[in-house]
C-alpha positions as CSV (number, residue, x, y, z in Angstrom):
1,X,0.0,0.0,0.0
2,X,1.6,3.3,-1.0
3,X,2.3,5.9,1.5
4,X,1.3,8.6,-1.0
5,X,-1.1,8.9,-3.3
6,X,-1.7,12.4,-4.3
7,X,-0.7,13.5,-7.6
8,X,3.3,15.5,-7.1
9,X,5.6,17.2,-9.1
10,X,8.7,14.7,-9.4
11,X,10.9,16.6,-12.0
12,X,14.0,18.8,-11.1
13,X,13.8,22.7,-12.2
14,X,16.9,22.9,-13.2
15,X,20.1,20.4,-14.0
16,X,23.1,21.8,-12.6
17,X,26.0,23.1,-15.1
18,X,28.5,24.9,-12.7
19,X,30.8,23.3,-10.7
20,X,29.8,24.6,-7.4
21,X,26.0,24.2,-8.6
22,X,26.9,20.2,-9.5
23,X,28.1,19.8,-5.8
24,X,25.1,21.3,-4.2
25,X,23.1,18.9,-6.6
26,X,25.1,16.1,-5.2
27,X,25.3,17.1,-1.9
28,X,21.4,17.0,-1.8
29,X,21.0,13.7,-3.5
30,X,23.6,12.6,-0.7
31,X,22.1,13.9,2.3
32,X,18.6,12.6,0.9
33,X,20.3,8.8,0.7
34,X,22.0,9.3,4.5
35,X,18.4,10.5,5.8
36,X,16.7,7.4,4.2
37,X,18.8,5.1,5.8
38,X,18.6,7.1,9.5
39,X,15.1,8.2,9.6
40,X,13.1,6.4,6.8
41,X,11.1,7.5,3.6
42,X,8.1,8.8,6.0
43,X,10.1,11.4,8.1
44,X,12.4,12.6,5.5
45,X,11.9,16.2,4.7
46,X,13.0,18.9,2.7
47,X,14.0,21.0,5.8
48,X,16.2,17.7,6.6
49,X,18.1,17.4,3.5
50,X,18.7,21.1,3.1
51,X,19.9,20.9,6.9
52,X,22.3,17.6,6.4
53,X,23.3,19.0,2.8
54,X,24.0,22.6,4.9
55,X,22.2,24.4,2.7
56,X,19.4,26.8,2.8
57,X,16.0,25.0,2.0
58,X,15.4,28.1,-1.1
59,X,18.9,26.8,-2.6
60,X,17.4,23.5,-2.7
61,X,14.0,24.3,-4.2
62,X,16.6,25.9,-7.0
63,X,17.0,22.5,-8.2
64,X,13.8,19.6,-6.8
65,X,10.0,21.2,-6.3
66,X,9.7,18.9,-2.9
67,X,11.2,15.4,-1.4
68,X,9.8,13.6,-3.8
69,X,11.5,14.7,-6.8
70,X,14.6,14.2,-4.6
71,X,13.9,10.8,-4.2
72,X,12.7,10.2,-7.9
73,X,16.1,11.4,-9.0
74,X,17.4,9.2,-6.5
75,X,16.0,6.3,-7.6
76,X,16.3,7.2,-11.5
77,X,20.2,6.9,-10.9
78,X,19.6,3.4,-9.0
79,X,17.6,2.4,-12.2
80,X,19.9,3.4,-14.7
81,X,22.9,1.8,-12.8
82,X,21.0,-1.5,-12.6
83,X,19.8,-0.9,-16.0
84,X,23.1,-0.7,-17.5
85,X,24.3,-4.0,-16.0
86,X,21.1,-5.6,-17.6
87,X,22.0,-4.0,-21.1
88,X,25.7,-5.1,-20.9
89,X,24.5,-9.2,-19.5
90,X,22.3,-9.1,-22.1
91,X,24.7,-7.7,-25.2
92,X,27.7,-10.8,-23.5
93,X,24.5,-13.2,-23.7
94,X,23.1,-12.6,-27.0
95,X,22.5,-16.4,-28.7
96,X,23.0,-17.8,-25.3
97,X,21.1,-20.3,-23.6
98,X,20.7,-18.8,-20.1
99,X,22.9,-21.4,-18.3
100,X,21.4,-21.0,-14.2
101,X,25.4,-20.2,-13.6
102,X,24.9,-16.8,-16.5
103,X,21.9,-15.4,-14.5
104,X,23.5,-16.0,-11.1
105,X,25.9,-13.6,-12.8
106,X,23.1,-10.8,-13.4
107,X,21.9,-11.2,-10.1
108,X,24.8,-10.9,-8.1
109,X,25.7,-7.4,-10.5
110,X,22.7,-6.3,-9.7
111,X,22.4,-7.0,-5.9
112,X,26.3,-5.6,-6.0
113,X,25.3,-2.3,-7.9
114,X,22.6,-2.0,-5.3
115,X,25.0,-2.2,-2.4
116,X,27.3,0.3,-4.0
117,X,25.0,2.5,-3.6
118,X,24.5,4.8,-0.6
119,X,21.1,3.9,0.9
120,X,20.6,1.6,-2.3
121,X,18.0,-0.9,-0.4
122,X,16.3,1.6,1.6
123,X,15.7,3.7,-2.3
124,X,14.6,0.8,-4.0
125,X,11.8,0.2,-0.6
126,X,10.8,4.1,-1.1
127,X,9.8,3.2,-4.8
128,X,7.6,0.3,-4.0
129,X,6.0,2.1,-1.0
130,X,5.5,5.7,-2.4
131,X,2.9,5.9,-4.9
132,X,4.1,9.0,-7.1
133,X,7.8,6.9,-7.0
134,X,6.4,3.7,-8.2
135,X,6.7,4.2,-11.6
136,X,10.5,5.0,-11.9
137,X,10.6,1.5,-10.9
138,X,7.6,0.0,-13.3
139,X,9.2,1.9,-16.2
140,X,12.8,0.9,-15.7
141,X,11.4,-2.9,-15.4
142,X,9.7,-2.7,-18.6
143,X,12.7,-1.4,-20.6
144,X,14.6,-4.3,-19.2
145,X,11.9,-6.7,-20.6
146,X,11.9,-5.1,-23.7
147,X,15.5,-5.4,-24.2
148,X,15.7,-9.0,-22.7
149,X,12.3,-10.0,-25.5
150,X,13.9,-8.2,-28.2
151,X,17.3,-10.1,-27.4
152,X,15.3,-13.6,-27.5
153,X,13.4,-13.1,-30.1
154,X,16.7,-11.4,-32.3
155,X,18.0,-15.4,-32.5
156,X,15.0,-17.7,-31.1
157,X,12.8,-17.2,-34.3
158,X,9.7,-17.4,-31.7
159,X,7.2,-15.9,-33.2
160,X,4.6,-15.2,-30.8
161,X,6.4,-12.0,-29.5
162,X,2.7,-11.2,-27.0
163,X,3.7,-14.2,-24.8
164,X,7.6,-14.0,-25.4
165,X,7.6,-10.2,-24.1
166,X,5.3,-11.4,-21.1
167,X,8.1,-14.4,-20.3
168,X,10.5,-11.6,-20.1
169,X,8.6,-9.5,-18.0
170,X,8.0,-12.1,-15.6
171,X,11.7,-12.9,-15.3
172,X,12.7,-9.5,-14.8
173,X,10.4,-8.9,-11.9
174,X,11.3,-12.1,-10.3
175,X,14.9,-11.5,-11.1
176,X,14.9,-7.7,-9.4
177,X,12.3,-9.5,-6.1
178,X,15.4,-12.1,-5.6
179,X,17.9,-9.3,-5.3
180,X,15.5,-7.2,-3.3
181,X,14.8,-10.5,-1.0
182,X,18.8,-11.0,-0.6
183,X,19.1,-7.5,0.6
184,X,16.2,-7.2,2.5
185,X,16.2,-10.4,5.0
186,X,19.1,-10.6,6.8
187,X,18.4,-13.9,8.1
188,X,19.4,-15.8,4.7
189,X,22.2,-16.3,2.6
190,X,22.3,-13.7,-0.2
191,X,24.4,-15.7,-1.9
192,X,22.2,-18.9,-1.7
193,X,19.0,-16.2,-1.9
194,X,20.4,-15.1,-5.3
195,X,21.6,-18.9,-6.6
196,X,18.4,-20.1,-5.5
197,X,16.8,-17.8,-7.8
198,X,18.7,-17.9,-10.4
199,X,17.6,-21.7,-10.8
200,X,14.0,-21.0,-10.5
201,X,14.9,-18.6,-13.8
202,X,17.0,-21.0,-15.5
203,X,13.6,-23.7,-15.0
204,X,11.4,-21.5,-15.9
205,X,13.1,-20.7,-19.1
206,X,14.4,-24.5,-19.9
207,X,11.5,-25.5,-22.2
208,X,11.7,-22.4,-24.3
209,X,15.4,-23.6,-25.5
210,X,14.5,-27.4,-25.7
């Protein structure tokens, strides 16, 4: 269930072009990720990043309309980093078979791109929870799909492309709730978390390369 639901302004006003305007851009996205992780997606605030970034709250409004287009922009660089391990697995995979061992391999990026980033599992919870958020997250899963259909279908020959691109849609989201599982429970074995799923994929997928 989504914390918000109203209808809110997630673009920046401006992209910085300065130097001194690109750390202050920076800083704020920074501050936003060490708030997330201390006080959670609920109590964040403008008036908290613009204190933690130590900047006037005006000098941030120069740049994000509220603390949601903060967060957007946060997870929009979150997206593109997983995104751009997705692209380059799938360009090193193209005419594969999609051994369990090669998705293991885009799992583990992924989980590892999220944990490179600063407040990476606490962004990727704020996207599922906040409603104007969620569709950063939706949008960025169905380019993936796209790319992962478009790959299958580039040396496959299958020619029903309706249920091929709704295979790869359904891997993708179970792909990106493994990694999400891994980091979220602390109880299990990411590793065996994300080598466990990676089977269930590699199943899943067997009878389409029989």
């Amino acid at each position: 269930m989504s914390i918000v639901r109203k209808k809110v302004e997630l673009l920046e006003k401006n992209k910085p072009r300065q130097q001194r305007a690109v750390r202050t851009y920076e800083n704020i996205l920074v501050a936003a990720a060490q708030l997330l992780v201390e006080v959670g997606v609920e109590r964040i605030s403008t008036n908290l990043i613009a204190e933690r970034a130590r900047i006037a709250v005006p000098a941030l409004y120069r740049y994000f309309p509220n603390k949601y287009s903060v967060l957007h922009a946060l997870g929009a660089t979150l997206m593109d980093r997983q995104n751009q391990v997705c692209q380059k697995w799938l360009e090193d995979n193209l005419g594969n078979t999609l051994e369990a061992e090669d998705i293991y391999c885009l799992l583990r990026e992924t989980y590892d791109v999220t944990t490179a980033q600063l407040g990476g599992l606490e962004i990727i919870q704020s996207l599922r929870a906040v409603g104007p958020l969620q569709d950063v997250r939706l949008t960025s899963h169905r380019l993936v799909a796209q790319q992962f259909a478009a790959m299958l279908c580039e040396f496959s020959g299958f020619e029903d492309t309706a249920a091929l691109s709704l295979r790869a849609r359904v891997s993708i989201d179970l792909g990106y709730a493994v990694v999400e599982m891994a980091l979220e429970d602390e109880s299990l074995s990411a590793e065996s978390v994300l080598r466990e799923g990676a089977q269930m994929i590699h199943l899943y997928w067997q009878q389409f390369f029989d």
